[in-house]
N, C-alpha and C positions, 0 to 999 in steps of 0.2 A: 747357786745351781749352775751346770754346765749349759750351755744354749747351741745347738748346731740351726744356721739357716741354711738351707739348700735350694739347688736349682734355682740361684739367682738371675732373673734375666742381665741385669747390668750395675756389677758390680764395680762403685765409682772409688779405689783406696785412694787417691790422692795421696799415692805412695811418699815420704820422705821425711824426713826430721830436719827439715833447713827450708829456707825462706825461698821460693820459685819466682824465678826473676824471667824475663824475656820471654824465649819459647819453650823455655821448661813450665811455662805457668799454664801451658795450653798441653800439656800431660797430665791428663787424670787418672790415669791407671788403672783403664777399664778393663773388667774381666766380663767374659760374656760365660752364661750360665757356671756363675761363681760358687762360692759356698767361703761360711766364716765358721772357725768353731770357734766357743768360748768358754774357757775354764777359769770360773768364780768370776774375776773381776778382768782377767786380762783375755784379750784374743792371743789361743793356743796355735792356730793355724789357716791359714789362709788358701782358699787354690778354685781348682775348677772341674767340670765332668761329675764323673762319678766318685772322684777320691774320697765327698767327705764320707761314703759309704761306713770308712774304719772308725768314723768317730759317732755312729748311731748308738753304738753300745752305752758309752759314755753319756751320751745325751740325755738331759733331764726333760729339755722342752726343742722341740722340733721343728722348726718354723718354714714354712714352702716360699722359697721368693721369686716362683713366678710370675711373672707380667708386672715384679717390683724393682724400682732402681736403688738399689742398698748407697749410702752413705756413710763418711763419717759421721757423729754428732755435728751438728753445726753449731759455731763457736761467734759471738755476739762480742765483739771488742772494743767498741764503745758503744753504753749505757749510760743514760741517767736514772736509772732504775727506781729511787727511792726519792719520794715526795709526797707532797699531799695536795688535795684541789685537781683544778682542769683550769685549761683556761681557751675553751669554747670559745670564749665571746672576744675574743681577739681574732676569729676570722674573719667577720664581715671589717674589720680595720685592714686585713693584710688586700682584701679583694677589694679596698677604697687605695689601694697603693702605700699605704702608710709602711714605713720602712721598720725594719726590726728597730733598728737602734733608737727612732722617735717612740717605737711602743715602752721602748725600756727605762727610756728618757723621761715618760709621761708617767713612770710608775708601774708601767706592766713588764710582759716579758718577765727574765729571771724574780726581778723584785716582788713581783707578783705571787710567786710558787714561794717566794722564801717567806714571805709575810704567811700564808698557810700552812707550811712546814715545820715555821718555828712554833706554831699553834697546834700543832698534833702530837699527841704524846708518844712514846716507841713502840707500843702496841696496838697504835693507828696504825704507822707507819708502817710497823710488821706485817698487819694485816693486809693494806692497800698492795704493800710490795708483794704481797706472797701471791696476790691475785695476778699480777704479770708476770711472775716468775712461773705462773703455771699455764698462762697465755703461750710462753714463751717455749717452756715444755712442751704442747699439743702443737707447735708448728716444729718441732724440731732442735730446737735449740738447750744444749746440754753443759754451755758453761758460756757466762755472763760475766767481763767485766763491769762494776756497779760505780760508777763517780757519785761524790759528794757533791757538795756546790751549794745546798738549796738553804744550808742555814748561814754562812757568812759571818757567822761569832762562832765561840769555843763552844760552847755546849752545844747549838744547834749541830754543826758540823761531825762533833763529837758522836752526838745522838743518831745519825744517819750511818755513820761507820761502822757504831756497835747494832746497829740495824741490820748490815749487812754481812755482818760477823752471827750476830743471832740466826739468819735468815741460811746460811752457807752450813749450818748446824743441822735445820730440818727440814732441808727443801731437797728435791736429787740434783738441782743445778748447782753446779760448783762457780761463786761466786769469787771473781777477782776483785778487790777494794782498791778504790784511786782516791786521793785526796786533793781534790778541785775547791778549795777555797778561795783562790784565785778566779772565780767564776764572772765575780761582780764585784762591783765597789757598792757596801752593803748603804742600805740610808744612812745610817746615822754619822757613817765615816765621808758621807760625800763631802766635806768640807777637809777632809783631810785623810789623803790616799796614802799617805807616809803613813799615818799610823798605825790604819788596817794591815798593812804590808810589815811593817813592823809586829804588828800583834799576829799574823802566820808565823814570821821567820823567826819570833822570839818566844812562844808559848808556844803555838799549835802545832807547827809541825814537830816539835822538841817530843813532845805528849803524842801524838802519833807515833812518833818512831818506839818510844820506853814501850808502849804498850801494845807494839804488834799490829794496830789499828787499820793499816795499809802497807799496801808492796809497793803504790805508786804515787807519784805527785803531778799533777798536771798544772795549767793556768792555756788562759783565756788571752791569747797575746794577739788583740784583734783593733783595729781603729776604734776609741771613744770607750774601750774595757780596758786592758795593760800593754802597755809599750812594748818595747821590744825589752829595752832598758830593765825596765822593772820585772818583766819574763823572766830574763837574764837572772834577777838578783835573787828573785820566789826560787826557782827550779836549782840553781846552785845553792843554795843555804840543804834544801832537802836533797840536793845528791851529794854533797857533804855528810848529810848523816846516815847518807846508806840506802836512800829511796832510789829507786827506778822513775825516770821522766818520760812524761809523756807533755802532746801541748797540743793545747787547741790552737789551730793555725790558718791564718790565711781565709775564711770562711766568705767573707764578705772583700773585704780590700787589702790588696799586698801590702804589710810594712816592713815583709823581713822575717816573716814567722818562720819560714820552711828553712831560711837559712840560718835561724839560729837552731832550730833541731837539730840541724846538721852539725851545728859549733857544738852542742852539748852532747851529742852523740847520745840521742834519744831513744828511745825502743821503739817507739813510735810518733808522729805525727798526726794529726786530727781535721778532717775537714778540708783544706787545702783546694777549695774551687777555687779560690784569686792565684794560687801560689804562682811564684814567677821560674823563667827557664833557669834563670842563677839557684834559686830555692828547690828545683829538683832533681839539679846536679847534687845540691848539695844532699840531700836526702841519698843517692845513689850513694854517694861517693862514701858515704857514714853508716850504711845498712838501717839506716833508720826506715821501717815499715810504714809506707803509707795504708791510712784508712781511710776511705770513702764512703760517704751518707748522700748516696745521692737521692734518699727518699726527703731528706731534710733540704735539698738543692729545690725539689718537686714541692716539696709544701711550702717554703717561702718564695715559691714562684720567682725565683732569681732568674730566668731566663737562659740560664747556663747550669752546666757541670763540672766540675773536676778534671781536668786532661787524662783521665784514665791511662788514654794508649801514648800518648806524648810518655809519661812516666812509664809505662810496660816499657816502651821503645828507649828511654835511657836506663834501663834494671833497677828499677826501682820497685822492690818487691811489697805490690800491694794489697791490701786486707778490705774487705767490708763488713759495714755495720750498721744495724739499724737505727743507733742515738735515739734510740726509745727516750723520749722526753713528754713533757704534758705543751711543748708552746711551739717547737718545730720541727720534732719528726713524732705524732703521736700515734707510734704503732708498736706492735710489740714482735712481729712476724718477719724473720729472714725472707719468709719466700715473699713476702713484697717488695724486700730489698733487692732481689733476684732479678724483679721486672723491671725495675729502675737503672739496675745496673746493665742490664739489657740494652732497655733502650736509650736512656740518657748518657750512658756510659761512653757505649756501645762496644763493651764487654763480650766475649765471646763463652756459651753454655760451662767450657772448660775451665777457663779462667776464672768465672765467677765461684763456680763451685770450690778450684782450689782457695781462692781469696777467702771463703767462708769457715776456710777447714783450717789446712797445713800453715796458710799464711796468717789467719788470723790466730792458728795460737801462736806464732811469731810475736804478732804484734802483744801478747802478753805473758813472754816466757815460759810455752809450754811444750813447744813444738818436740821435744824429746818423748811425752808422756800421752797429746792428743794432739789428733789435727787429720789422722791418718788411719787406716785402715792394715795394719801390720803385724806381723807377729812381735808380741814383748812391750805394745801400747793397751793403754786403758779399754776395755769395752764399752768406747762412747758411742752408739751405731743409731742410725735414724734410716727408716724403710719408707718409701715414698708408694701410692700407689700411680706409675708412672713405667711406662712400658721403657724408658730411655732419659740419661738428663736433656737432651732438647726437648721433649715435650714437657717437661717436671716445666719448663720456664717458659714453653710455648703457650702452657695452657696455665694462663695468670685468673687472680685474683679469686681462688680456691684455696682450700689448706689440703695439701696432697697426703700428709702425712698418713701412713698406718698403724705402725710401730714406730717406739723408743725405747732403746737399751741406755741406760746409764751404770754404767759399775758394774756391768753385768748383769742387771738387774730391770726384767720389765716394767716403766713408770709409761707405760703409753699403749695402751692395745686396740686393734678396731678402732681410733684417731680419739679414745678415751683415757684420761686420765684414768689410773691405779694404781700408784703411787703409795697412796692413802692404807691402801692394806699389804705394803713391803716394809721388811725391815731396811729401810733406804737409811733412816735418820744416822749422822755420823757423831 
């Protein structure tokens, strides 16, 4: 169907197809009483006043976006999307002080989720995931990078992929796949880290690549998980056969993570509250995208956040994301990432929004197709009920949303899934 919205109070395009670095990142491309028209799956034309008057004919569905602040879709670029279990009961540990790395050490933490995960069959998993995939939908969010991690042998791993291959088939969120086996050093290999690493670079990622399974490879290059060294050896075997890297970096304590993103010339970066000023040079200097979770900083109560503006201030073009996880960031909503980045960050309404949008499909090689509000990109669009983006983040801990467009296609109306009765499935 064609969709015209008119009379948009403040239309935010987050105009561009390239990563906003410095003070282009504080350009959001506001149009004030906007209007978007959209023909089938792409936006036909963009502007303001009275123009879209010429595209009523054409209109199937007509939408008033008064007193609404229009959006791109907003774009989720790192996830842990697919798992099984909770792990609830590791708060009252974190609010006794007990450190992540002792919970993981003691058996909890990742090992925890992976002991549950390797125990649910793919139609658990389908099912659990598809319930945050639609969490994630009613706040706005229209395309999800998904990391593996939670099973740490072949099959399990295997199983979470084709999880998210299934899930990217009939859900309206278009899911990106990353291959985090490099997560954890699983039990049974604790006595021997060569071989687990061995058993990635020689089976698993081999069998990912033949089978289409992922676009990306990440690892966990963190004090007491993988070195730098062994980073190094994981991420080079899979961009040798063609994978895209990404790396979990720096989260907890510097060893060097941000600077080897930088050696590998990474699409992205992960985490990076320790990273150092050598480590963010290097990121600028490599166009590597940083991503920030500062809901994940707030829930391990680290007492810090991510140098946000230190990296704004050397161009380092950076993205945010929710790290939907079950052990430390468990949410599934952009717009709380919103208020974190607010406050913690100390991000500016503008910059956040772009980081969510144009920057984060950076961070997952889309920025040509979504990210943006343009003519000749996809009709990813999300309607807030929000007179302006400062109040959309002034006024926290609500779901603002009214509408969502995906593909052209209404999956969200009245802040209600409907999804359920479109032909969405691809």
């Amino acid at each position: 169907m064609n969709i015209l919205i008119k009379n948009i109070t403040n239309l935010v395009t987050c105009s561009g197809g390239y990563p906003k670095t410095k003070d282009l990142l504080k350009e959001a491309g506001v149009i004030e009483k906007g209007y978007v028209f959209i023909k089938e799956d792409i936006i036909e034309a963009v502007g303001s006043c009275d123009e879209y008057k010429k595209y009523l004919k054409e209109a199937d569905v007509v939408i008033d976006g008064k007193g609404k602040t229009v959006t791109p879709g907003l774009i989720d670029s790192h996830t842990h999307l697919v798992y099984a279990g909770s792990r609830e009961k590791e708060l009252p540990l974190k609010l006794q002080n007990m450190k992540y790395i002792d919970i993981l050490n003691a058996g909890g933490g990742i090992l925890s989720t992976v002991r549950n995960t390797r125990a649910a069959s793919l139609v658990e998993l389908k099912r659990e995931s598809k319930k945050r995939l639609d969490l994630m939908l009613l706040h706005g969010t229209t395309t999800a990078e998904s990391k593996s991690g939670y099973g740490l042998n072949f099959k399990d791993e295997i199983k979470i992929l084709e999880t998210n291959k299934s899930l990217n088939k009939i859900h309206p969120i278009d899911i990106i796949s990353t291959y985090l086996g490099a997560h954890a050093i699983p039990e049974e290999f604790k006595d021997n880290r060569d071989g687990y690493i061995s058993l990635m670079i020689d089976e698993i990622i081999p069998y990912i690549k033949r089978n289409n399974l992922a676009e990306f490879a990440d690892c966990f290059c963190e004090e007491g998980v993988f070195t730098v060294e062994e980073s190094r050896r994981i991420l080079s075997s899979a961009k040798d056969l063609g994978l895209k890297i990404k790396l979990h970096v720096d989260e907890v304590e510097s060893i060097g993570g941000a600077e080897l993103a930088g050696e590998l010339k990474a699409t992205s970066a992960e985490h990076l509250v320790a990273a150092s000023d050598e480590g963010i040079k290097a990121l600028a200097e490599n166009g590597v995208v940083a991503v920030l979770l500062p809901t994940t900083s707030f829930y391990l109560m680290l007492g810090k956040f991510a140098r946000a503006r230190k990296m704004i201030e050397e161009g380092v073009a950076v993205a945010l994301a929710t790290d939907c996880n079950p052990g430390t960031s468990p949410t599934e909503s952009l717009q709380t990432t919103m208020t974190f980045a607010c406050f913690g960050l100390k991000m500016l309404p503008a910059e956040i929004i772009n980081a969510m949008t144009i920057n984060a499909a950076c961070a997952i090689g889309r920025e040509k197709e979504i990210g943006s509000i343009e003519v000749g990109k996809k009709a990813d669009i999300a309607i807030f009920n929000a007179n302006n983006l400062d109040y959309l983040i002034y006024h926290f801990g609500v779901n603002a949303i009214d509408t969502v467009i995906k593909n052209g296609i209404l999956v969200v109306q009245n802040g209600k899934l409907v999804y359920e009765h479109s032909r969405i499935y691809r």
